[in-house]
DRENTORLO-272006 format. One record per residue: residue in one letter; residue number from 1; x, y, z of N, C-alpha, C in turn. Coordinates in steps of 0.001 Angstrom, whole numbers, plus 500000, padded with zeros to 6 digits. Layout:
// residues N
<node code="A" pos="NUM" n_c1="X" n_c2="Y" n_c3="Z" ca_c1="X" ca_c2="Y" ca_c3="Z" c_c1="X" c_c2="Y" c_c3="Z"/>
...
//
This chain:
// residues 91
<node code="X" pos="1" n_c1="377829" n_c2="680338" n_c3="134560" ca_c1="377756" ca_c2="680657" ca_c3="133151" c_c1="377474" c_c2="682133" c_c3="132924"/>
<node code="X" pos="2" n_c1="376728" n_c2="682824" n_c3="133788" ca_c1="376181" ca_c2="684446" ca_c3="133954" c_c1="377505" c_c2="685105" c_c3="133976"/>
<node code="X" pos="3" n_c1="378806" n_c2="684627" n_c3="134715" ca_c1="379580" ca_c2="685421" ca_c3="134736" c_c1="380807" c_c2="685057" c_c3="133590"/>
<node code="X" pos="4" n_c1="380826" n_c2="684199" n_c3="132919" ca_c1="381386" ca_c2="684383" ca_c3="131598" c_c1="381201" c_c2="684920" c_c3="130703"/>
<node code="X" pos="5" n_c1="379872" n_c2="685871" n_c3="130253" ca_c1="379483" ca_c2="686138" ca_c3="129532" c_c1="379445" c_c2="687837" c_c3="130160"/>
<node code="X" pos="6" n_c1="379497" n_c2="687953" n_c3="131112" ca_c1="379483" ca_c2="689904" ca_c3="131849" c_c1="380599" c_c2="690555" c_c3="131757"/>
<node code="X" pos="7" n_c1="380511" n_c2="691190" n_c3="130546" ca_c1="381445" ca_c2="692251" ca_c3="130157" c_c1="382234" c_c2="692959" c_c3="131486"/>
<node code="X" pos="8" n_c1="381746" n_c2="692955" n_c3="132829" ca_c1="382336" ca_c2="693336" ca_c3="133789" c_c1="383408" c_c2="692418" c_c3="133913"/>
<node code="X" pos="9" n_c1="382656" n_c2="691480" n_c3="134400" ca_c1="383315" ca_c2="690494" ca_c3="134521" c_c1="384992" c_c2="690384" c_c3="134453"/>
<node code="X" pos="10" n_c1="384483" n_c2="690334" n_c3="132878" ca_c1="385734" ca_c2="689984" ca_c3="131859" c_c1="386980" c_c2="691091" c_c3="132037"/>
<node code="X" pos="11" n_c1="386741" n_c2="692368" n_c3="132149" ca_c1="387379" ca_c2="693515" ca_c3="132127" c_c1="388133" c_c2="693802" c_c3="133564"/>
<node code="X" pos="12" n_c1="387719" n_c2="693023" n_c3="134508" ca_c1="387724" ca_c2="692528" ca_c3="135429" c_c1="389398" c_c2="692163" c_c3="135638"/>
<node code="X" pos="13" n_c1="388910" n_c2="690618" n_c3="135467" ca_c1="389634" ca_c2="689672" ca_c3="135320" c_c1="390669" c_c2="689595" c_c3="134368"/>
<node code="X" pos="14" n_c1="390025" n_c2="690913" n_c3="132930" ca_c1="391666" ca_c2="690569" ca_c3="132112" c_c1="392850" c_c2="691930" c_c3="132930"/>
<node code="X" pos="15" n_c1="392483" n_c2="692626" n_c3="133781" ca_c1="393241" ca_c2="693771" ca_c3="134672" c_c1="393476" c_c2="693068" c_c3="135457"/>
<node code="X" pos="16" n_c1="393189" n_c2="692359" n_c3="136460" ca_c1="393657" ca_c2="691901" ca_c3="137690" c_c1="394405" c_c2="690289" c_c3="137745"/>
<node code="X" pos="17" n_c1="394277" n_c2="689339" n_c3="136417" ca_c1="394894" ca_c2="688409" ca_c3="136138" c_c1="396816" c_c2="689085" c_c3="135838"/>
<node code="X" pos="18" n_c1="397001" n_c2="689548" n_c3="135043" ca_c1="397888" ca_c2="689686" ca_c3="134796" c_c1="398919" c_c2="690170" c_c3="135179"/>
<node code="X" pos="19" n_c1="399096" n_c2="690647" n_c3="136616" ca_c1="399618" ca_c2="691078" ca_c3="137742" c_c1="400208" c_c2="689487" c_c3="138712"/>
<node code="X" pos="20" n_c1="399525" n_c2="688472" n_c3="138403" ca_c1="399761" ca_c2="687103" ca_c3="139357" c_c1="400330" c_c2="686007" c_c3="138606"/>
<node code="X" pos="21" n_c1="400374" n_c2="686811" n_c3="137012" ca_c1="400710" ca_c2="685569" ca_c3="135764" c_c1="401960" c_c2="685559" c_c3="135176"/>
<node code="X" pos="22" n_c1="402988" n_c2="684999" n_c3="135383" ca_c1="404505" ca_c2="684618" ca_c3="134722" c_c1="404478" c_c2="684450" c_c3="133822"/>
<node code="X" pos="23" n_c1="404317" n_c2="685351" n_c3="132674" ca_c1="404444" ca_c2="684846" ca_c3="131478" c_c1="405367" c_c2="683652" c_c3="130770"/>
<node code="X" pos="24" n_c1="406524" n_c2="683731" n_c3="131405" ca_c1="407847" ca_c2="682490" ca_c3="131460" c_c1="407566" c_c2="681540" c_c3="132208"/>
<node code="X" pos="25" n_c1="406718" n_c2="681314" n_c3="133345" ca_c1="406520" ca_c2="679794" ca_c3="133917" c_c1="405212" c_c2="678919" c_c3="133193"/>
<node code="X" pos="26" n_c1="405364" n_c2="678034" n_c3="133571" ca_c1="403986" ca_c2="677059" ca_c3="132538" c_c1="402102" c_c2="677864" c_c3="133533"/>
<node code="X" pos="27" n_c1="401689" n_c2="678129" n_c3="132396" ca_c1="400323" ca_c2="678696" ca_c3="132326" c_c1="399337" c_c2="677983" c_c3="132938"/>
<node code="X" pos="28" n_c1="399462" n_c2="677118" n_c3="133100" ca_c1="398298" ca_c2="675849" ca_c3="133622" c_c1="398118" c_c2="676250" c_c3="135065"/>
<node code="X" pos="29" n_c1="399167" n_c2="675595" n_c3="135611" ca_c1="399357" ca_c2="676094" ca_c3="136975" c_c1="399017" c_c2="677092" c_c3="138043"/>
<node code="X" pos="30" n_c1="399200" n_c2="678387" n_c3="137009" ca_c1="399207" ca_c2="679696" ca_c3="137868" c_c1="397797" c_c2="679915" c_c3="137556"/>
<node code="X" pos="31" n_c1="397437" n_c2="679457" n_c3="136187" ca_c1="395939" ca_c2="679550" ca_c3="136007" c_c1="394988" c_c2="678971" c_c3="137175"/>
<node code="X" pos="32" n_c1="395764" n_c2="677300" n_c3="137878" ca_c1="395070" ca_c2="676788" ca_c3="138245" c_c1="394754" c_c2="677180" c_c3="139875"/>
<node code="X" pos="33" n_c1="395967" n_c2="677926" n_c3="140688" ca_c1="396353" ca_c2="678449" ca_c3="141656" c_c1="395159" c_c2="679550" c_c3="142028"/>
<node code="X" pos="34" n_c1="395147" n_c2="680636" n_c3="140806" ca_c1="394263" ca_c2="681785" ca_c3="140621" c_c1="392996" c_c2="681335" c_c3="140692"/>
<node code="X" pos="35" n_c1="392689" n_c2="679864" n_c3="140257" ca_c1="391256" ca_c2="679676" ca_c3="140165" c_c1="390570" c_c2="679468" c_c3="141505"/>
<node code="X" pos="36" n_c1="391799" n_c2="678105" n_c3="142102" ca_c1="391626" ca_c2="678025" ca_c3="143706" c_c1="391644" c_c2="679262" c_c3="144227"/>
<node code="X" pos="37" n_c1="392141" n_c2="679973" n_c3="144669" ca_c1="392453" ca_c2="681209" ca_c3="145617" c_c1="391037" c_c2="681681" c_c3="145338"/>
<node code="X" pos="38" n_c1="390593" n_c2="682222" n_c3="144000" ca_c1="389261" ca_c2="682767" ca_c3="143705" c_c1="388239" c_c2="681927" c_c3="144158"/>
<node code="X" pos="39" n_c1="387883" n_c2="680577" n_c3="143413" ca_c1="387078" ca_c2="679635" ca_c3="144593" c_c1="386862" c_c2="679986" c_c3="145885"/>
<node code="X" pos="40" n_c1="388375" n_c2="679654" n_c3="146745" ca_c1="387892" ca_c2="679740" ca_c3="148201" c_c1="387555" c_c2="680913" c_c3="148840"/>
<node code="X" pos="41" n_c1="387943" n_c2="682463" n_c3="148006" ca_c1="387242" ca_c2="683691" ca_c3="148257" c_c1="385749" c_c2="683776" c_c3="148252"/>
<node code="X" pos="42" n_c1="385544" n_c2="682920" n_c3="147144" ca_c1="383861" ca_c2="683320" ca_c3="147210" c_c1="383254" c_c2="682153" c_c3="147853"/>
<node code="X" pos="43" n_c1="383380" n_c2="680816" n_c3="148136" ca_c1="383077" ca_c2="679904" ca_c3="149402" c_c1="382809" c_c2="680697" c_c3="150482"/>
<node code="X" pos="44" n_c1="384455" n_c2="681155" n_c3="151129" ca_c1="384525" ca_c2="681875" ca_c3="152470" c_c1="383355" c_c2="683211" c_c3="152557"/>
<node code="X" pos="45" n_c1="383217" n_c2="684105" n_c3="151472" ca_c1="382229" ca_c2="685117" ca_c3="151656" c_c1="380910" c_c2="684431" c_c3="151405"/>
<node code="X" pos="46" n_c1="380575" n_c2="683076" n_c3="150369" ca_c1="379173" ca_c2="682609" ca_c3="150961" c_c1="379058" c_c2="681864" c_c3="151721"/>
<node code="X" pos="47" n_c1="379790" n_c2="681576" n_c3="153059" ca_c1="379209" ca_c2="680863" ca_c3="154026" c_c1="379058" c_c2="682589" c_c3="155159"/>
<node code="X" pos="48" n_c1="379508" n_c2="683656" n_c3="154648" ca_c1="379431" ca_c2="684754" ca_c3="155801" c_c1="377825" c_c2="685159" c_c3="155393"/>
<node code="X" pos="49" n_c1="377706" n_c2="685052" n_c3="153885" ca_c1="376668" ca_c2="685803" ca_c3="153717" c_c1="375157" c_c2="684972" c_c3="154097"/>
<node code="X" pos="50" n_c1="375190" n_c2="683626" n_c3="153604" ca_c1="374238" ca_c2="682785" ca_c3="154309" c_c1="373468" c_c2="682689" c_c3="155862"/>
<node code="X" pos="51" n_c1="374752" n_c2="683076" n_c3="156833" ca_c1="374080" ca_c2="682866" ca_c3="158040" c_c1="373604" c_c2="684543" c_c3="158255"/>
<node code="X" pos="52" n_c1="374222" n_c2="685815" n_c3="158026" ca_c1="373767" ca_c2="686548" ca_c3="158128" c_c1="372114" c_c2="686884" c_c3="157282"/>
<node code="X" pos="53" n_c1="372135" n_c2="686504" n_c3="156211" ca_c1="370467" ca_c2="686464" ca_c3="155426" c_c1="369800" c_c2="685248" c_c3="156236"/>
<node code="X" pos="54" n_c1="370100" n_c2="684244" n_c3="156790" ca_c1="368915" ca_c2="683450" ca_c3="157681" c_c1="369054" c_c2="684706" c_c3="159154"/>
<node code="X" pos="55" n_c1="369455" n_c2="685563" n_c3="159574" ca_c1="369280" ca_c2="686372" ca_c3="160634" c_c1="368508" c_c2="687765" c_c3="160370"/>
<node code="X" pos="56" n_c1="368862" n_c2="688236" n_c3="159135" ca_c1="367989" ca_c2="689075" ca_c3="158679" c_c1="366434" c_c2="688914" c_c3="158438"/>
<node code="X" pos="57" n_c1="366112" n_c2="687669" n_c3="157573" ca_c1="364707" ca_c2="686684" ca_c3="157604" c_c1="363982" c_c2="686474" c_c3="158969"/>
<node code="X" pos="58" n_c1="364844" n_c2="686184" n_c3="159592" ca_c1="364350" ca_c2="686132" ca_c3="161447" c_c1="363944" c_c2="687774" c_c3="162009"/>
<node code="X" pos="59" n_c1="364979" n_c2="688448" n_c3="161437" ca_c1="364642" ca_c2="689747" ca_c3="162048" c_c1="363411" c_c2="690904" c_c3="161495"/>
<node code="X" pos="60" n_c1="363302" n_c2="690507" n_c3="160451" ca_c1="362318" ca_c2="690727" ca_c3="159838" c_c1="360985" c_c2="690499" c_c3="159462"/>
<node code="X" pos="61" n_c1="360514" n_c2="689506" n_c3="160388" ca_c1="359477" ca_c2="688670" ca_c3="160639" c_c1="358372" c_c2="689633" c_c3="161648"/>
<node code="X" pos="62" n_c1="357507" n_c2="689585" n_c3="161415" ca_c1="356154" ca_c2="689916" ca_c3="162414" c_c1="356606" c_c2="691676" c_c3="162963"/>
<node code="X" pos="63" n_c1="356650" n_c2="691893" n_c3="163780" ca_c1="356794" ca_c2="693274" ca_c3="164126" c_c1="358201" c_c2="693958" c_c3="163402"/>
<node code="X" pos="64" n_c1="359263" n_c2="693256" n_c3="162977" ca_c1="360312" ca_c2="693800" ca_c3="162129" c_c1="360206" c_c2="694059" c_c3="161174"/>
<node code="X" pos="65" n_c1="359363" n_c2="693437" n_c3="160358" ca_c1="358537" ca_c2="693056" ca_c3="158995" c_c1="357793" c_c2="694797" c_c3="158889"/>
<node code="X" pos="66" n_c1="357002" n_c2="695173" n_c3="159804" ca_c1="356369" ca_c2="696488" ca_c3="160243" c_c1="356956" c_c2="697541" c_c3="159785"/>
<node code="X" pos="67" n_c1="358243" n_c2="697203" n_c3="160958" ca_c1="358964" ca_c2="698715" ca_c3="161098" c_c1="359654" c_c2="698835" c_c3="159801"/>
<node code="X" pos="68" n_c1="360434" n_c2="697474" n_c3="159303" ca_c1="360571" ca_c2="698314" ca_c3="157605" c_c1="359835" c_c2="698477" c_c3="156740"/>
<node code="X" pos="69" n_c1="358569" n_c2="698479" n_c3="156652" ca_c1="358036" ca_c2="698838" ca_c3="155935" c_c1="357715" c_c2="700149" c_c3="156641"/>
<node code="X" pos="70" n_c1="357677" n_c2="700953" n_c3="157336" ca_c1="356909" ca_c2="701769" ca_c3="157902" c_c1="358212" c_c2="702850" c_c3="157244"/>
<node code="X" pos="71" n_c1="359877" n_c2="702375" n_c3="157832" ca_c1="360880" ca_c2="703143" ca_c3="157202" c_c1="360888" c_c2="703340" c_c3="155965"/>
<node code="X" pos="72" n_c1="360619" n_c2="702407" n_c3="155218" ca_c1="360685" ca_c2="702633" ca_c3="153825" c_c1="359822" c_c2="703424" c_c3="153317"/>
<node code="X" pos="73" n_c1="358401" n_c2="703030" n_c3="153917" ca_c1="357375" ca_c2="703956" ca_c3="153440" c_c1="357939" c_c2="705918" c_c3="153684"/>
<node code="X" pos="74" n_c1="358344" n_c2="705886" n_c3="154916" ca_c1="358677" ca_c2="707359" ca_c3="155387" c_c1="359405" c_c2="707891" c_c3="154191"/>
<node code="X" pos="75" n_c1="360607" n_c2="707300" n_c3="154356" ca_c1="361526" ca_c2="707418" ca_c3="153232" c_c1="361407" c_c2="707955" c_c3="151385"/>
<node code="X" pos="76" n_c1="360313" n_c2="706871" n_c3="151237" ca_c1="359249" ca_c2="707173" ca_c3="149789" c_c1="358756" c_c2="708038" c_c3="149810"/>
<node code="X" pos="77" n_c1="357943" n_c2="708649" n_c3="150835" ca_c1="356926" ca_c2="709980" ca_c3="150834" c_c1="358336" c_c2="710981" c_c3="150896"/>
<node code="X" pos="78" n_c1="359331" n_c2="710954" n_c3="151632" ca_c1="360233" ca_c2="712012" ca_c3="151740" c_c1="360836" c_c2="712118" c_c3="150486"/>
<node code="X" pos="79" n_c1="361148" n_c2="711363" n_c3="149706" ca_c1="361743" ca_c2="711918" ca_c3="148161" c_c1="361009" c_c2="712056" c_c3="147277"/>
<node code="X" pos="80" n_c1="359545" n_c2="711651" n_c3="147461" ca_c1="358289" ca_c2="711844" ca_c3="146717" c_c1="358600" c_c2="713282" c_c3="146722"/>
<node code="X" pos="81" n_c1="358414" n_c2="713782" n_c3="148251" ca_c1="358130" ca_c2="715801" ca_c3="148678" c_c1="358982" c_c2="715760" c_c3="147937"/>
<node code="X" pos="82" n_c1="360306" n_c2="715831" n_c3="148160" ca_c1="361658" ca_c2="716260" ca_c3="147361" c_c1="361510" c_c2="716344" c_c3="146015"/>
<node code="X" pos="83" n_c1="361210" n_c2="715660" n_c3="145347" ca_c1="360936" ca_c2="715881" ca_c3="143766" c_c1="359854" c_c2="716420" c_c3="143394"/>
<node code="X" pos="84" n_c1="358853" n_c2="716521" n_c3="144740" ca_c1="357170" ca_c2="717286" ca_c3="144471" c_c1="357999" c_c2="719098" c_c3="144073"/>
<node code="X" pos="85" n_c1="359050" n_c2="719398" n_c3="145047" ca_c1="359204" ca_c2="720341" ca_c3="145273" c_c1="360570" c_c2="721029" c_c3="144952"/>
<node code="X" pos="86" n_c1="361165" n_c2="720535" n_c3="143839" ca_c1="362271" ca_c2="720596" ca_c3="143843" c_c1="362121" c_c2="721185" c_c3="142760"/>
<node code="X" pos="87" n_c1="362936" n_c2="722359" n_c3="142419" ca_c1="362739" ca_c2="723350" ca_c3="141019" c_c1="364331" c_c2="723710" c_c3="140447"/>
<node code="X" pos="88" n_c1="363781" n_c2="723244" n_c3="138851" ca_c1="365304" ca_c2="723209" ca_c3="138232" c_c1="365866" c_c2="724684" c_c3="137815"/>
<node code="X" pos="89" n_c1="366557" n_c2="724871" n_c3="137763" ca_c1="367320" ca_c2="726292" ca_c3="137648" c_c1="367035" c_c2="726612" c_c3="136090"/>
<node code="X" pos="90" n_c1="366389" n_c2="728409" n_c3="136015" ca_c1="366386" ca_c2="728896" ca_c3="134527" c_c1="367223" c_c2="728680" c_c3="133957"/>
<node code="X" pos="91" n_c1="366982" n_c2="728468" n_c3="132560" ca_c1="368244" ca_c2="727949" ca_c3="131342" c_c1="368801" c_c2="729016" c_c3="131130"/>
//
C-alpha cells in the first residue's frame, strides 16, 4: 500500500510502463505479464537479500559488533574535525 501512494513510485512506473504496453493489443494482459515479471523481480532480489542480512547479523555479533562500532565511531570524530575545521570562503 506504501508504494501506491510514493510519488516516486508512480513517476516511476508511468516512464517505464509505457515502453512494454501495445496500445492496440487488449490491456489486461500486458498489464498482467508486467505485473508477473515485476513480482518475480522483487521475490528473486528478496530471497538474495534475506540470506545475506541473516550473514551480516552473524557477522556482527560479539567482536564484529566492536569493530563497527569502533569504525563508525572513527569515522564520526573524523567529520566532526572536518566541520570543526572547515572555513567557508569570504562573500
Amino acid at each position: 500500500m506504501v508504494a501506491l501512494t510514493n510519488p516516486k513510485a508512480l513517476l516511476f512506473m508511468s516512464a517505464f510502463l509505457p515502453q512494454f504496453i501495445d496500445p492496440q493489443a487488449p490491456l489486461l494482459a500486458q498489464y498482467a505479464i508486467v505485473a508477473c515479471v515485476l513480482a518475480t523481480i522483487n521475490i528473486l532480489t528478496m530471497l538474495v537479500y534475506a540470506p545475506l542480512g541473516a550473514q551480516m547479523v552473524r557477522a556482527f555479533q560479539g567482536s564484529g559488533l566492536r569493530w563497527l562500532n569502533r569504525v563508525c565511531g572513527s569515522l564520526m570524530i573524523g567529520l566532526a574535525g572536518t566541520l570543526a575545521l572547515y572555513r567557508r570562503g569570504a562573500p
